[in-house]
Residue frames as qw, qx, qy, qz and C-alpha x, y, z in Angstrom:
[[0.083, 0.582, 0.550, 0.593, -164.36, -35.81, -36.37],
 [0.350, -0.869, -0.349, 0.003, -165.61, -34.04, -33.37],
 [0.371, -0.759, 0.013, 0.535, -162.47, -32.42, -31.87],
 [0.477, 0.262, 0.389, 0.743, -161.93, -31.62, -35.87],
 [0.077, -0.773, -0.475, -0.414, -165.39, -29.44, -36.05],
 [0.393, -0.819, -0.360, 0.212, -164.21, -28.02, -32.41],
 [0.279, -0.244, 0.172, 0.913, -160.94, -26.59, -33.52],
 [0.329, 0.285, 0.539, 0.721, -162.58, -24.91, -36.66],
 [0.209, -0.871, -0.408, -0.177, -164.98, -23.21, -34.41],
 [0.789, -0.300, -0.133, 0.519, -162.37, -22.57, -32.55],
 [0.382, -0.181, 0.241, 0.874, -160.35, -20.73, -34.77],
 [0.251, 0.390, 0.303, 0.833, -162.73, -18.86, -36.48],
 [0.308, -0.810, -0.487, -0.104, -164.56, -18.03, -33.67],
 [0.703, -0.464, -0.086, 0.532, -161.14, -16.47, -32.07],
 [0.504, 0.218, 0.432, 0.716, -160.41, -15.25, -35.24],
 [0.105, -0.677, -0.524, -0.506, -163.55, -13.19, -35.74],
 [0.569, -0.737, -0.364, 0.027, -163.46, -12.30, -32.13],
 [0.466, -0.356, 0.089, 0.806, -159.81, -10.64, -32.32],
 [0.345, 0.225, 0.398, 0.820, -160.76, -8.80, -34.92],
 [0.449, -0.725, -0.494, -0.172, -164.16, -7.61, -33.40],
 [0.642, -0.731, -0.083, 0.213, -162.48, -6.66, -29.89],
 [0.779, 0.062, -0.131, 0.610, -159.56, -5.48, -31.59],
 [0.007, 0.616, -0.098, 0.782, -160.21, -1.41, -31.22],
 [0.794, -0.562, -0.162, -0.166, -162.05, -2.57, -27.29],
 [0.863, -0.310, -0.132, 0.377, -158.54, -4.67, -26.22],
 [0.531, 0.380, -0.080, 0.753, -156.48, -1.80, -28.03],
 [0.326, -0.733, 0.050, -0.595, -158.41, 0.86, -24.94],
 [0.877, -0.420, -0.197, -0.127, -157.98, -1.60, -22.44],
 [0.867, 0.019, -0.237, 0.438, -154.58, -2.27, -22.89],
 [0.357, 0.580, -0.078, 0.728, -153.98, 1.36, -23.33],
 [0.498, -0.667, 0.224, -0.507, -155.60, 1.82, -19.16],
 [0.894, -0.304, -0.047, 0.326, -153.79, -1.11, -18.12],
 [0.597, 0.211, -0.034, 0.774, -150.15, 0.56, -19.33],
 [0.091, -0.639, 0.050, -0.762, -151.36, 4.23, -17.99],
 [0.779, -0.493, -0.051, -0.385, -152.95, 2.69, -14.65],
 [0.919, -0.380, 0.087, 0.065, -151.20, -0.34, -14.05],
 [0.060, -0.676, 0.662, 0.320, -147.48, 0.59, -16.26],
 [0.724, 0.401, -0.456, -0.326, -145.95, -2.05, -18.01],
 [0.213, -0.106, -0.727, -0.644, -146.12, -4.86, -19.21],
 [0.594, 0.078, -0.084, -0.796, -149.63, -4.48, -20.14],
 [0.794, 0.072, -0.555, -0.239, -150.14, -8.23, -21.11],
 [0.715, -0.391, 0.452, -0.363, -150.08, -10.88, -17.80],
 [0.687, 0.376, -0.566, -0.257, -147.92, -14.06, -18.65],
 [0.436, -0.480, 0.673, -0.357, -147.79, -17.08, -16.73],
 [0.300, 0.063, -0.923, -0.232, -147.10, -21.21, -17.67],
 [0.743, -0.002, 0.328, -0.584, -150.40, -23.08, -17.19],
 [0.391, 0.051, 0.909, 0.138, -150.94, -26.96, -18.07],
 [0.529, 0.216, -0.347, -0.743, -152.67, -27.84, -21.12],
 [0.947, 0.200, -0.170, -0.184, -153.93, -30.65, -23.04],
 [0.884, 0.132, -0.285, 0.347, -151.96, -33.84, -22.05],
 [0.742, -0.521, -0.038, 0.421, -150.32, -31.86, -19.26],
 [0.501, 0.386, 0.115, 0.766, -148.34, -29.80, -22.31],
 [0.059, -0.626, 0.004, 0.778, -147.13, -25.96, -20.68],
 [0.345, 0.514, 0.329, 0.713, -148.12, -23.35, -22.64],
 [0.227, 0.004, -0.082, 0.971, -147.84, -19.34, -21.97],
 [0.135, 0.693, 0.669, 0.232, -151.39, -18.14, -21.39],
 [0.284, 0.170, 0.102, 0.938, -152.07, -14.36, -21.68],
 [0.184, -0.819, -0.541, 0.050, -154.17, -11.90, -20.04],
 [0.072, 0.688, -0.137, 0.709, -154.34, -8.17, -19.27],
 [0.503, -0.080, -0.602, 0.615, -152.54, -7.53, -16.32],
 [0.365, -0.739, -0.323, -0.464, -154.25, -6.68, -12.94],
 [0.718, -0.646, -0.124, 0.227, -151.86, -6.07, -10.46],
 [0.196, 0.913, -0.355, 0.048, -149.25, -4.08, -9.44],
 [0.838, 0.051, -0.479, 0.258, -145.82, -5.12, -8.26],
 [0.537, -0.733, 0.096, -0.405, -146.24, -4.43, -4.60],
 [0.752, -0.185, -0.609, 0.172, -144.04, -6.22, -2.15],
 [0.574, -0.815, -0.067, 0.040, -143.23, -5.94, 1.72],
 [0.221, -0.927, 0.302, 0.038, -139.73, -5.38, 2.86],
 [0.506, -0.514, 0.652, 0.234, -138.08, -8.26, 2.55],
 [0.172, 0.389, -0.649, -0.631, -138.72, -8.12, -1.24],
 [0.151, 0.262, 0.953, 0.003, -142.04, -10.82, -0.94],
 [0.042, -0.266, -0.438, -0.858, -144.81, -10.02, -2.97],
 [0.377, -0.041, 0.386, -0.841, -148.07, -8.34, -1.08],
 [0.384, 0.391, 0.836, -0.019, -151.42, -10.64, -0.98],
 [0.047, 0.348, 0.609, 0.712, -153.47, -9.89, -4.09],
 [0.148, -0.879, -0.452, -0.029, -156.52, -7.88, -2.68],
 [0.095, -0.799, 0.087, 0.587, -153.58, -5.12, -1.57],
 [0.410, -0.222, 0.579, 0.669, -151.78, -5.37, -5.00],
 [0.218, 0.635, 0.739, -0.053, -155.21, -5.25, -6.74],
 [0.167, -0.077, 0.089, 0.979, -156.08, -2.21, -8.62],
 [0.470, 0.439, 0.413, -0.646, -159.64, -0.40, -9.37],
 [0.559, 0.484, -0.371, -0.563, -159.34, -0.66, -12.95],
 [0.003, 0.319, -0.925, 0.208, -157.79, -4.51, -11.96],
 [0.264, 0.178, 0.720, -0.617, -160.87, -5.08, -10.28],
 [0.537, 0.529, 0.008, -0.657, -162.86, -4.03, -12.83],
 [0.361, 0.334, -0.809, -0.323, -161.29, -6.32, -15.34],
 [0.006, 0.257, -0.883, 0.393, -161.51, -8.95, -13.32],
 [0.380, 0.252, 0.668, -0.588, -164.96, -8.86, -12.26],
 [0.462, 0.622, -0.100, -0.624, -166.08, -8.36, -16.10],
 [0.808, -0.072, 0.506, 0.294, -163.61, -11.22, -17.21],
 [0.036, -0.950, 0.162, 0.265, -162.19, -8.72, -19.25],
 [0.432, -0.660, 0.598, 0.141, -158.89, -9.59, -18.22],
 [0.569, -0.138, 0.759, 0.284, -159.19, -12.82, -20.14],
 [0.552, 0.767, -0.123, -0.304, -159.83, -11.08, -23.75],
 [0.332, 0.730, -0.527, -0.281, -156.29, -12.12, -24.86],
 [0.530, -0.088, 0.840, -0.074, -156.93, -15.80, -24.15],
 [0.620, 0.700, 0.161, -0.316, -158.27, -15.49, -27.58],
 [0.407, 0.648, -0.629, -0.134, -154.92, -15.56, -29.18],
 [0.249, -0.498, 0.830, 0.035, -154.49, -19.06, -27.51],
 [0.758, 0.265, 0.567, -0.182, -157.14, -20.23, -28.64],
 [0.870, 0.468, 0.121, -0.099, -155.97, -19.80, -32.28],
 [0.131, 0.582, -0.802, -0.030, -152.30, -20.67, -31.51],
 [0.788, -0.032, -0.604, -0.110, -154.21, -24.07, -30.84],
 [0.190, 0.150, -0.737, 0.631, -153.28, -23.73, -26.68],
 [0.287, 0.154, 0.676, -0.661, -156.60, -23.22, -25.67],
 [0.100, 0.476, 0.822, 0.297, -160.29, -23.75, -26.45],
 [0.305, -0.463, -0.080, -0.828, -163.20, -21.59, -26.26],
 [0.805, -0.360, 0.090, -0.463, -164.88, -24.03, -23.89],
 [0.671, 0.137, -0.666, 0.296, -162.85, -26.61, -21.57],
 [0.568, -0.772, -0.269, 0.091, -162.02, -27.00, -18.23],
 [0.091, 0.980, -0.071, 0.164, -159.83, -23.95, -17.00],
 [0.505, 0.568, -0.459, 0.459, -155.91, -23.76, -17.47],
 [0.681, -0.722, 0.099, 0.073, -155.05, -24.10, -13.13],
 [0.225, -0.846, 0.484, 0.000, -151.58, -23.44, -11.86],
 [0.634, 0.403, -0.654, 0.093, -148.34, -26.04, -13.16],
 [0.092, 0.181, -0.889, 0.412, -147.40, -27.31, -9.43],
 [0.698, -0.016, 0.211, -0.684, -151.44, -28.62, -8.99],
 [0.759, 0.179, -0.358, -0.514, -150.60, -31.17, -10.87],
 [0.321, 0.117, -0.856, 0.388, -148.89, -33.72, -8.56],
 [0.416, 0.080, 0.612, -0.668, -152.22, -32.91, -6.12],
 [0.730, 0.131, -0.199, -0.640, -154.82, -34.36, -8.30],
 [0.597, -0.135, 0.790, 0.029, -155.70, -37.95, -8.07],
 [0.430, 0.155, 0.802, 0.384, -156.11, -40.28, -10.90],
 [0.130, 0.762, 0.634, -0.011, -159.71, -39.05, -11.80],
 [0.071, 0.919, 0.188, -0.338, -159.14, -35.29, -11.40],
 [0.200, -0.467, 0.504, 0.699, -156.01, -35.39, -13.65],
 [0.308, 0.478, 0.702, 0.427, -158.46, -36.46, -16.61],
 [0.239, 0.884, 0.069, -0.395, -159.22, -32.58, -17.05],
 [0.000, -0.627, 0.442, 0.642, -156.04, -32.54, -19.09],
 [0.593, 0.002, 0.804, 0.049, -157.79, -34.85, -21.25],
 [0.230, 0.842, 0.447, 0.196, -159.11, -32.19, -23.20],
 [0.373, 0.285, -0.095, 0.878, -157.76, -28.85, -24.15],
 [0.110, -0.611, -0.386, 0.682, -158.65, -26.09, -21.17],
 [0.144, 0.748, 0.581, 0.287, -160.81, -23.44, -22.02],
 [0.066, -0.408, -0.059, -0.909, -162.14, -19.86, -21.42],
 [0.578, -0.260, 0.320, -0.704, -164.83, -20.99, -20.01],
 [0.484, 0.055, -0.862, -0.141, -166.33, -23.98, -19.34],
 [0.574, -0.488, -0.643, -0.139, -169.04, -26.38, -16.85],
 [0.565, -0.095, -0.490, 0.657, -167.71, -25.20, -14.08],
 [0.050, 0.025, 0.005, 0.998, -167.54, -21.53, -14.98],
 [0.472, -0.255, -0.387, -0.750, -171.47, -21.57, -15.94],
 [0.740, -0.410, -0.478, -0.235, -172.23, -23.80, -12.38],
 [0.733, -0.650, -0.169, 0.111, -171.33, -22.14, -9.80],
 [0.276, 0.825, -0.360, 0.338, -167.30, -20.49, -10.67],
 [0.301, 0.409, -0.628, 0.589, -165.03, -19.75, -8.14],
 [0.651, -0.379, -0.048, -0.656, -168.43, -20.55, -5.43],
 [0.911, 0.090, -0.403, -0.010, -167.47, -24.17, -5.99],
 [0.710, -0.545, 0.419, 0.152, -165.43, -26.44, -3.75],
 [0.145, 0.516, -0.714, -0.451, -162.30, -27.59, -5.40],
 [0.288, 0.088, 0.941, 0.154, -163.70, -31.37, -5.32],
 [0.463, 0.688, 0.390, -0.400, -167.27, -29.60, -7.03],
 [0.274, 0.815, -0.213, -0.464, -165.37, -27.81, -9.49],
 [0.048, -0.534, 0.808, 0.243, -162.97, -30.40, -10.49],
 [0.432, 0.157, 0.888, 0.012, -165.76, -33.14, -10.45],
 [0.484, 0.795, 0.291, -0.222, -167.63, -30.79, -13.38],
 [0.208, 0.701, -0.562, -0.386, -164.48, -30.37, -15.45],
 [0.133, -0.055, 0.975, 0.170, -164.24, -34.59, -15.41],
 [0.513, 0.554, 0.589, -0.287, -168.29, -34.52, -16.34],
 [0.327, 0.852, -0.177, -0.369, -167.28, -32.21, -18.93],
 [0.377, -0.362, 0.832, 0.184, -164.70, -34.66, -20.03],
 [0.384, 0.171, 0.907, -0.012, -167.05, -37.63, -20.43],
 [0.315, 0.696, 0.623, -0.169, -169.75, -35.60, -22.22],
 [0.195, -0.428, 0.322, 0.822, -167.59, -33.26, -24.07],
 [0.365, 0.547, 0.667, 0.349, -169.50, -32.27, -27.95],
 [0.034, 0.273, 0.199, 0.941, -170.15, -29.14, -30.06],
 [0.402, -0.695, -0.288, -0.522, -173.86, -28.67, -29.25],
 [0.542, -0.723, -0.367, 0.221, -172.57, -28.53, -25.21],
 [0.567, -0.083, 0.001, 0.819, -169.75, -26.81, -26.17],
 [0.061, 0.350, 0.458, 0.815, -172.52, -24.35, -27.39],
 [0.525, -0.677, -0.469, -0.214, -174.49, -24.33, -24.61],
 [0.696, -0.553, -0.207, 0.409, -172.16, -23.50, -22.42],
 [0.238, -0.152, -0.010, 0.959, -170.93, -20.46, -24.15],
 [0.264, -0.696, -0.433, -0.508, -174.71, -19.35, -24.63],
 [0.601, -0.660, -0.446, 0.066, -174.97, -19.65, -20.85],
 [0.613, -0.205, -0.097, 0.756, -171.90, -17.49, -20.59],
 [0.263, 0.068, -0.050, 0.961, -172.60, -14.65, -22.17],
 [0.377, -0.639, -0.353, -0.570, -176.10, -14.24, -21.02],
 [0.634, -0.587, -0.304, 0.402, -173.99, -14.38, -17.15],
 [0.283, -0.112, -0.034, 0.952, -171.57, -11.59, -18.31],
 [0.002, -0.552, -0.501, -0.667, -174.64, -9.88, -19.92],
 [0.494, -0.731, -0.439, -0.170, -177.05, -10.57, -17.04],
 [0.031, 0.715, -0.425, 0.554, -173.58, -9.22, -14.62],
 [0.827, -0.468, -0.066, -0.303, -173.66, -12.23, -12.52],
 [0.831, 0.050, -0.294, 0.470, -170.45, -12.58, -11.90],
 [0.111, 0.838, -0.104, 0.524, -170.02, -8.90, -10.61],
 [0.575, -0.726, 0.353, -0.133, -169.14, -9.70, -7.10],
 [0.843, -0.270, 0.353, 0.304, -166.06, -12.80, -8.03],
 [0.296, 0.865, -0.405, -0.003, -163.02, -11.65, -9.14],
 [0.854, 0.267, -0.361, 0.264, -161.24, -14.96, -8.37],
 [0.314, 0.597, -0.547, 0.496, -158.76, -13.43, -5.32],
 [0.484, -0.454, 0.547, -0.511, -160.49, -15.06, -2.49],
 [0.918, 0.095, -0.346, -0.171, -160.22, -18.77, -4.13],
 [0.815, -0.465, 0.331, -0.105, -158.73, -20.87, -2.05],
 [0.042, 0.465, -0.855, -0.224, -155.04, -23.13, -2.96],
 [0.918, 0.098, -0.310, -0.226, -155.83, -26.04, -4.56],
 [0.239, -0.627, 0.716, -0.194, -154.37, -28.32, -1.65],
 [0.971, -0.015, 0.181, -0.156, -155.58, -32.03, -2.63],
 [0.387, -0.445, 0.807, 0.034, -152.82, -34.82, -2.44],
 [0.550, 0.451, -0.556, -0.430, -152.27, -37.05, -5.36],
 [0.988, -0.140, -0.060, 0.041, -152.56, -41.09, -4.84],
 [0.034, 0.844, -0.516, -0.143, -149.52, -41.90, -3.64],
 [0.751, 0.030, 0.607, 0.258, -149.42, -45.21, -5.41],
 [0.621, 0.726, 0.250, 0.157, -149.26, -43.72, -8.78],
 [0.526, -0.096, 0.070, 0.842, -146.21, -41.73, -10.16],
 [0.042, 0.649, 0.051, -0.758, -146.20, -38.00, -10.45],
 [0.556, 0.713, 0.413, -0.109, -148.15, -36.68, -12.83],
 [0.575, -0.015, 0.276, 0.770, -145.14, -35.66, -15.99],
 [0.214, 0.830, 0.036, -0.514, -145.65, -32.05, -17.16],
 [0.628, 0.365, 0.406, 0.555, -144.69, -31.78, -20.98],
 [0.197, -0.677, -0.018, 0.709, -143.01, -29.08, -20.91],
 [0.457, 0.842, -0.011, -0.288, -143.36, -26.11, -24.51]]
């Protein structure tokens, strides 16, 4: 019953929220593709629910810089101003809206992390995928990219256990009075650290389910 009521917010919150933002994303996209060229849109396989890949989507903040021997530059040179700007605004993640009502993401979960992380988690920290990843989520609203990885990861499993609409509501109150209030203005995410933690190695590798 509960993760019925969450899709339906879900989707019509997504719903409502493309349509809303749709003249906004259509300017955005149009200074990403002047600014940054093309493509405009940022694709890249993240884990979902249950480990399932799925394509998430974002407006794209970087160029494609590399060094001589054809290896891309670190992100802070590749970075653009307008990049930056996304970035720091969360912006960037406007078209995470369409996953949420292809049913790949939530509004509120713990966040989508990189496909080769998962073999580093132990038992415990692979129960984020226990739940569909989010936009935002505990994490985001205690502390972001600030967090250690074992902080950040041990508030996506709290979030887990305690999962429900009315937090699921709280936590996107608390959000957009942070974008409002501009407390995020100084973390754009490019000085986070790899996630380097080592999976039990009694346990088998965690299986990606692949799209």
């Amino acid at each position: 019953m509960q993760r019925t009521a969450k899709r339906a917010i879900d989707l019509m919150a997504a719903s409502v929220g493309l349509l809303v933002l749709g003249i906004p994303m259509a300017l955005i996209a149009l200074v990403v593709r002047l600014k940054l060229g093309s493509p405009v849109i940022y694709r890249q396989e993240r884990p979902g629910l249950h480990g399932k890949t799925f394509e998430i989507l974002k407006f794209r903040t970087m160029v494609d810089a590399t060094d001589d021997e054809g290896n891309p530059l670190p992100n802070r040179v590749r970075i653009t101003p307008v990049g930056h700007f996304l970035r720091r605004t969360s912006l960037d993640e406007l078209p995470e809206l369409i996953n949420v009502v292809r049913g790949e993401m939530s509004l509120v979960g713990p966040r989508p992390l990189r496909t080769f992380y998962l073999d580093r988690y132990t038992p415990e920290q692979a129960r984020r995928h226990d739940v569909m990843p989010g936009i935002t989520g505990w994490a985001q609203i205690n502390g972001r990219n600030t967090l250690t990885w074992d902080e950040r990861l041990a508030l996506d499993i709290w979030y887990v256990d305690h999962a429900s609409v009315w937090l699921d509501m709280k936590i996107l109150t608390q959000t957009f009075f942070a974008l409002v209030r501009g407390a995020d203005d100084t973390d754009d995410g490019l000085d986070v650290p790899e996630f380097m933690g080592t999976a039990d190695p009694n346990r088998a590798p965690f299986t990606e389910v692949k799209r």
